[in-house]
Each structure stands twice: as C-alpha cells, then as structure tokens.
Residue frames as a rotation matrix with the C-alpha (Angstrom) as fourth column:
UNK 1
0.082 -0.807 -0.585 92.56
0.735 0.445 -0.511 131.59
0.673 -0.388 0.630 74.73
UNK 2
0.834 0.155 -0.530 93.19
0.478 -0.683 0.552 133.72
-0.276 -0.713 -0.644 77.92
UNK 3
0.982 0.145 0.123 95.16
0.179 -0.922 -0.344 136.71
0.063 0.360 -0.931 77.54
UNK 4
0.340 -0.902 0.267 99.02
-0.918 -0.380 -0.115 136.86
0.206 -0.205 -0.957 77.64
UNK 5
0.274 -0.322 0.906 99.19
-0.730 0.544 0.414 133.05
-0.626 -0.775 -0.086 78.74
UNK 6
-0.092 -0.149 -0.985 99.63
-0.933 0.359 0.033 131.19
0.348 0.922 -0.172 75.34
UNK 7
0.217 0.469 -0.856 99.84
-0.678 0.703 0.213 127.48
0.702 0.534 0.471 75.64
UNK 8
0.417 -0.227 0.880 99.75
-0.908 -0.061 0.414 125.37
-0.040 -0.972 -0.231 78.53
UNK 9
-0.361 -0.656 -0.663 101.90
-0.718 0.649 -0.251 122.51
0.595 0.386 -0.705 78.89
UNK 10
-0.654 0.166 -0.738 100.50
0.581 0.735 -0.350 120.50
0.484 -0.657 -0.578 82.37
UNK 11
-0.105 0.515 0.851 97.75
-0.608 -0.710 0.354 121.68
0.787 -0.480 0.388 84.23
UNK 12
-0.856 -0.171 -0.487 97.32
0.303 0.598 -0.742 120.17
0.418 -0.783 -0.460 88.35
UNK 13
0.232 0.958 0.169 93.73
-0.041 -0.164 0.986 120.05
0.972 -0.235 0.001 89.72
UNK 14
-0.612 -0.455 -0.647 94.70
0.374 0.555 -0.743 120.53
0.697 -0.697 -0.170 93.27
UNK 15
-0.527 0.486 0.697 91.72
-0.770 -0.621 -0.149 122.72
0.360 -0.615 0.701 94.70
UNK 16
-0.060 0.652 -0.756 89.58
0.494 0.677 0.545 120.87
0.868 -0.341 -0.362 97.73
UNK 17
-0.092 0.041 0.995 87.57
-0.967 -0.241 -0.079 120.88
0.236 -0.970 0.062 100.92
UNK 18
-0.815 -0.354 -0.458 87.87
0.088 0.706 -0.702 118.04
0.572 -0.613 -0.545 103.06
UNK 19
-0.133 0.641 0.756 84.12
-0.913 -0.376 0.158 117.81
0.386 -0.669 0.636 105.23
UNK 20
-0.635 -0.311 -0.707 84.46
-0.178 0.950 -0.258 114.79
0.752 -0.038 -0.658 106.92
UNK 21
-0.813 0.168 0.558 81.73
-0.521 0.219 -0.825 113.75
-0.261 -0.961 -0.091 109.38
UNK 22
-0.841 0.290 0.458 78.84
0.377 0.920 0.110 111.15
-0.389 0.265 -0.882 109.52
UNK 23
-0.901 0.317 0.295 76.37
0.212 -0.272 0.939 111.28
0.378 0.908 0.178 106.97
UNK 24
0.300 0.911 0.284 73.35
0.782 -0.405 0.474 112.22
0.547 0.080 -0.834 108.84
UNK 25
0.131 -0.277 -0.952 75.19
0.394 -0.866 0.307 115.44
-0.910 -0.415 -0.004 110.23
UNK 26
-0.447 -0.892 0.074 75.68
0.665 -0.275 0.694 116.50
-0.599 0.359 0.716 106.56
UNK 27
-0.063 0.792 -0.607 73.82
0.195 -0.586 -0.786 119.50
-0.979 -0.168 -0.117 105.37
UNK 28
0.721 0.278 0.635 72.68
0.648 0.055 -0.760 120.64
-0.246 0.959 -0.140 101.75
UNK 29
0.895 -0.446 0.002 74.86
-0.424 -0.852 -0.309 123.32
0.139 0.276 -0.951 101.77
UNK 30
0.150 -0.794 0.590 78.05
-0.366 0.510 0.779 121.01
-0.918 -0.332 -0.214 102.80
UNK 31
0.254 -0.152 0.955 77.18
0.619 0.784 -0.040 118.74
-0.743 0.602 0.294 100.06
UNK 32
0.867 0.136 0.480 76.92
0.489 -0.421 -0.764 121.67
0.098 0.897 -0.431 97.48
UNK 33
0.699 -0.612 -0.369 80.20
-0.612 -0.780 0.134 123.42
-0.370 0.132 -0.920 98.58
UNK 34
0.099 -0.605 0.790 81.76
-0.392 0.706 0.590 120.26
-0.915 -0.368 -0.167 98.31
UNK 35
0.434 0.493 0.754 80.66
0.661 0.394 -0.638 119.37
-0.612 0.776 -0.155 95.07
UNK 36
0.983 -0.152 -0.104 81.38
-0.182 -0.887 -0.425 123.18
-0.028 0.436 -0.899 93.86
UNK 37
0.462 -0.880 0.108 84.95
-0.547 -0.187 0.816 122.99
-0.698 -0.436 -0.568 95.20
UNK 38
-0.194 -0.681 0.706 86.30
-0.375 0.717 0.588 119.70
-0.907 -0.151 -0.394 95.00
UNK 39
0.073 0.452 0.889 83.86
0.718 0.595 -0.361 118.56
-0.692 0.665 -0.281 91.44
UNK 40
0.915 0.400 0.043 82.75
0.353 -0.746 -0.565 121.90
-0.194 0.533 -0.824 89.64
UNK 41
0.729 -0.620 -0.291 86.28
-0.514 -0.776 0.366 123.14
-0.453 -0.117 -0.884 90.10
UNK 42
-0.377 -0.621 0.687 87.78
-0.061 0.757 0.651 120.54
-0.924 0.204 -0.323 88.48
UNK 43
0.151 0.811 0.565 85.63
0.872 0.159 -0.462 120.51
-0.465 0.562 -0.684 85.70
UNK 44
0.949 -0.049 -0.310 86.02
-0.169 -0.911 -0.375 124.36
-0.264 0.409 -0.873 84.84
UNK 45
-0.188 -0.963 -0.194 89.91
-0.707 -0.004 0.707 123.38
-0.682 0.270 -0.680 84.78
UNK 46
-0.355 -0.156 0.922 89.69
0.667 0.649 0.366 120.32
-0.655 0.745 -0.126 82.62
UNK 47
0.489 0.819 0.298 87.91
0.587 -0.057 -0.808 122.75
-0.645 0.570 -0.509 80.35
UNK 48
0.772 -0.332 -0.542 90.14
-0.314 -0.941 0.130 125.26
-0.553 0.070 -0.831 80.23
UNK 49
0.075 0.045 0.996 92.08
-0.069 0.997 -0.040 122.27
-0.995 -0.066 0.077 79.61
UNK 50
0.110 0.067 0.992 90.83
0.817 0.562 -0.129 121.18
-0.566 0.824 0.007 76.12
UNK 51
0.988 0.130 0.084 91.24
0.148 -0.633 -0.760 124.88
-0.045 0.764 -0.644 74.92
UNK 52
0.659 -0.746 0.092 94.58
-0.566 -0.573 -0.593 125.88
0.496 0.339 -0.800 75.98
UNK 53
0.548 -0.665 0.508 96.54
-0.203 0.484 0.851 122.68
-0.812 -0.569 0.130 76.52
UNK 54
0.043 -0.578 -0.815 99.24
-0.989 -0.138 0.045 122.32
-0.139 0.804 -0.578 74.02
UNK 55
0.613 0.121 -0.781 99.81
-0.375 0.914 -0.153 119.06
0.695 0.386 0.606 72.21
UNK 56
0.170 -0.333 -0.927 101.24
0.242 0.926 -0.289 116.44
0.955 -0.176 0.238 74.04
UNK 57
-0.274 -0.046 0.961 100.72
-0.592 -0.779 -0.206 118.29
0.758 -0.625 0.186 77.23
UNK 58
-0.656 -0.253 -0.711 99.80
0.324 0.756 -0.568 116.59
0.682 -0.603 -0.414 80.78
UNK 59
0.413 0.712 0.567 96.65
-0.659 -0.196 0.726 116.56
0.629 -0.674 0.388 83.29
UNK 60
-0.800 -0.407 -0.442 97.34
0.107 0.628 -0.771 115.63
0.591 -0.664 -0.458 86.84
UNK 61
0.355 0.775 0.523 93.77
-0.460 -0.343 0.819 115.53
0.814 -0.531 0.235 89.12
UNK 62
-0.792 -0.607 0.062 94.79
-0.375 0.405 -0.834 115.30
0.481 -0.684 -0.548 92.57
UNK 63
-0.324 0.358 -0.875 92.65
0.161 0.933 0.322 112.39
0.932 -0.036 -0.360 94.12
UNK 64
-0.130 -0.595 0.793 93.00
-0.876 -0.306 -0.374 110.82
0.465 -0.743 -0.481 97.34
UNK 65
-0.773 -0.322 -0.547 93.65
-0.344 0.937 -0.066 107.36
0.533 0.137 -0.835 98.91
UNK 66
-0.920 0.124 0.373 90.74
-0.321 0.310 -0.895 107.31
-0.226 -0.943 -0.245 100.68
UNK 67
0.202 0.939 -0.279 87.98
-0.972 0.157 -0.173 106.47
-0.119 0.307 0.944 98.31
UNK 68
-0.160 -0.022 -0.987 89.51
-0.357 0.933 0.037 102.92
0.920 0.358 -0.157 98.60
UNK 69
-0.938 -0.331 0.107 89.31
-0.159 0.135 -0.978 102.94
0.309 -0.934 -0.180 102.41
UNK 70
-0.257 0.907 0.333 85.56
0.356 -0.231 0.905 103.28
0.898 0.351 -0.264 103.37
UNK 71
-0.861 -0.362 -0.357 86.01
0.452 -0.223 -0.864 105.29
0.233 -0.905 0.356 106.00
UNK 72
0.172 0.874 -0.455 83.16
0.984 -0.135 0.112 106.42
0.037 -0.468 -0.883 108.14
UNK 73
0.451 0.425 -0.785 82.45
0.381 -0.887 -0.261 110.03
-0.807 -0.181 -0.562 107.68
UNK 74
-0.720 -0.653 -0.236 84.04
-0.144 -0.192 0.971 110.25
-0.679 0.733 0.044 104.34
UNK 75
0.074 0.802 0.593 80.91
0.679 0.395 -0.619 109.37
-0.730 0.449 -0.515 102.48
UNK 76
0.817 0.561 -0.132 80.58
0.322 -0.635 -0.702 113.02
-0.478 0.531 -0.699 100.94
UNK 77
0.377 -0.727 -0.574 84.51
-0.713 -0.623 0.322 113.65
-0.591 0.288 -0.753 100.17
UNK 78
-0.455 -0.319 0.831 84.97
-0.107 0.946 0.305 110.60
-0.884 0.050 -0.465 98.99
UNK 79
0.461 0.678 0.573 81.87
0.605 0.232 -0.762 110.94
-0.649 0.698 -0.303 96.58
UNK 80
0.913 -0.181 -0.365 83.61
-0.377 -0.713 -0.591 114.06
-0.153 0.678 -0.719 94.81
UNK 81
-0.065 -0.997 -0.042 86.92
-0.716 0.017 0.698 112.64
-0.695 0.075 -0.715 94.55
UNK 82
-0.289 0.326 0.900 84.96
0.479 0.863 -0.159 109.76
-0.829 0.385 -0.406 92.66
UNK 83
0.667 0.682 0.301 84.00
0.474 -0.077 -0.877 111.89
-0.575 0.728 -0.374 90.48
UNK 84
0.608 -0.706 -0.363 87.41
-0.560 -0.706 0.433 113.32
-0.562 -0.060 -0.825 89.89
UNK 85
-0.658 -0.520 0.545 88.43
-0.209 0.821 0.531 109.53
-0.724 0.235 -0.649 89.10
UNK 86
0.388 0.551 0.739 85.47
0.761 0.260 -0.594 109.21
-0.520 0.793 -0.319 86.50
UNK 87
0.858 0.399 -0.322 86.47
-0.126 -0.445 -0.887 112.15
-0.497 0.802 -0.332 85.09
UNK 88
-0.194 -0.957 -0.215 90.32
-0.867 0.065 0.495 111.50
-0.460 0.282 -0.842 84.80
UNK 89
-0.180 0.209 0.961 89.10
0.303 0.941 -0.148 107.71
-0.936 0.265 -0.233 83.43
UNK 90
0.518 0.504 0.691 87.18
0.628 0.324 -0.707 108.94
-0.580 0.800 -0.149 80.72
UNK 91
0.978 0.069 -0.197 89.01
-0.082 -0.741 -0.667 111.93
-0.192 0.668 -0.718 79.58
UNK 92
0.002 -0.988 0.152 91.92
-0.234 0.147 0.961 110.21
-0.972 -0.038 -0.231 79.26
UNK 93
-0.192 0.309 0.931 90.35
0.839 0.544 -0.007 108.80
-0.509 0.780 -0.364 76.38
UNK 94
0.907 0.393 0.152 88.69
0.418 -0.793 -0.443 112.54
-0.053 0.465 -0.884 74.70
UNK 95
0.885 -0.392 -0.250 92.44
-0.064 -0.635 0.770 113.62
-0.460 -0.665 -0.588 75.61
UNK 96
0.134 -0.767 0.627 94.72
0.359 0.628 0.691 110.84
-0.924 0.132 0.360 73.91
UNK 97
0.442 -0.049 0.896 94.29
0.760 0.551 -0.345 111.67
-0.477 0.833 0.281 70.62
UNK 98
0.907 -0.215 0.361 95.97
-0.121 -0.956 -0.267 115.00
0.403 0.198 -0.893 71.00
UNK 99
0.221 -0.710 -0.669 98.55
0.484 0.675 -0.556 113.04
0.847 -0.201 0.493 72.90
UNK 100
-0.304 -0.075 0.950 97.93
-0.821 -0.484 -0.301 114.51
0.483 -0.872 0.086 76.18
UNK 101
-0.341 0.030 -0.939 97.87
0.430 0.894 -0.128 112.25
0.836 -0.447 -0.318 79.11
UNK 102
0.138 0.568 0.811 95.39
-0.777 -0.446 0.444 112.66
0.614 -0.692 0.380 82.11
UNK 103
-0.438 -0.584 -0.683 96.60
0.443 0.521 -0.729 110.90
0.782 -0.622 0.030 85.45
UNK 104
0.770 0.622 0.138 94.80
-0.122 -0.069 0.990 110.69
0.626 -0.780 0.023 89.08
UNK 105
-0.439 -0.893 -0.094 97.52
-0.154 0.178 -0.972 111.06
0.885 -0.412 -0.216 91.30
UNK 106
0.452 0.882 0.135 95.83
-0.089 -0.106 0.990 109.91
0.888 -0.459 0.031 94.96
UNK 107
-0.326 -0.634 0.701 97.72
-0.453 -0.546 -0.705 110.90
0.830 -0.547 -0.109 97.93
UNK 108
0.237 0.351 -0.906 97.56
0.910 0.246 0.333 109.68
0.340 -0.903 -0.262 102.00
UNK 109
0.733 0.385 -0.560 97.24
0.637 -0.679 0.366 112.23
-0.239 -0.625 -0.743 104.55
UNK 110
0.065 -0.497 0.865 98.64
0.452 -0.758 -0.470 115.66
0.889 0.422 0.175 103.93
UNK 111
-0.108 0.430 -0.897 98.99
0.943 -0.242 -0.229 117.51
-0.315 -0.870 -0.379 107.45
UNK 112
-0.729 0.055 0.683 97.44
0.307 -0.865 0.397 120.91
0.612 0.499 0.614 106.60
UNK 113
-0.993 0.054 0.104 95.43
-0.114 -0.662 -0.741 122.93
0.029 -0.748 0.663 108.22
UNK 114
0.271 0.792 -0.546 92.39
-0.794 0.505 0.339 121.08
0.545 0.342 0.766 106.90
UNK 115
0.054 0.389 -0.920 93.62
-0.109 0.918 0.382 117.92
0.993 0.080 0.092 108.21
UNK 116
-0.901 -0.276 -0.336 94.72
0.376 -0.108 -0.920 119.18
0.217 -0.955 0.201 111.67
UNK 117
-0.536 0.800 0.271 90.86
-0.825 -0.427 -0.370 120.79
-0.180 -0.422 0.889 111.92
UNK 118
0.165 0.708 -0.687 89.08
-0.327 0.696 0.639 117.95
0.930 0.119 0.347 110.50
C-alpha cells in the first residue's frame, strides 16, 4: 500500500493527450505518447486500483464522446479511449465482486488549452 494514504474510496482516470490529425501525418512517436498517456496511464491507475481501493469503492475512466462519432483525424485518440472502454467493460466484472463499480464517463468538448490548440 503507498505510504500515509490508507484506503482509497474512488479513483478518476482523467490524464490525456488529444493528437488529432489525419492518419498518414501520424508519427511513431505520436502513436506511442498517446498510447503511454491516454492507455498505459490508465492502466498503472486501475492497478493501483485493485491494491488500494477499499470495498465498495468507485472507478470513474474519463472517456470521450467521440469514439462514437468517426471523426476524421481522430483515428489515433479515439483508438486509446477504446481501450479505456475495453478496459472499464471488463473490469467491471474482476471489480464487482469486491463491490466496486467501474464506470466510463464520456464527455463532449472540454475548451482547454488542448482543445483551443488542436
């Protein structure tokens, strides 16, 4: 368990980048930060996750409404948020029986400083 923080009650996956542009402009390194960020970083939380969530405790991964949209130049954010939804799908299930509930919350446009550069 990490040090001084005892038991966690809800944890919110909210880390992302946002690379939006058309798939033959997207470089290996794009895909892999993207992945790292928006996939890997999730992951490391959900882990943390199964150690130090208290019973009946709450996951929220924070989506986004555009993996129903197929928007052109979304291919690659779109692909990691999919995996965000596979993982909130299945570990709802590896989760339940501790009575902890995992939820995809999937949001429309946020104006931030990401979406005002994109």
């Amino acid at each position: 368990m990490l040090a001084g923080f005892g038991r966690w009650d809800i944890l919110v996956n909210n880390a992302a980048i946002a690379i939006t542009k058309p798939f033959g402009q997207i470089s290996e390194a794009e895909f892999d930060l993207s992945f790292a960020v928006n996939v890997k970083g999730v992951f490391h939380g959900l882990q943390l996750a199964w150690e130090h969530l208290a019973e009946g405790g709450r996951i929220i991964t924070i989506s986004s409404s555009t993996t129903v949209l197929m928007l052109p130049g979304y291919a690659l954010y779109d692909a990691t948020k999919g995996a965000v939804e596979q993982f909130t799908r299945i570990l709802s299930r590896e989760f339940g029986p501790r009575g902890i509930t995992v939820n995809a919350v999937s949001p429309g446009a946020t104006e931030t400083e990401t979406y005002r550069d994109g």
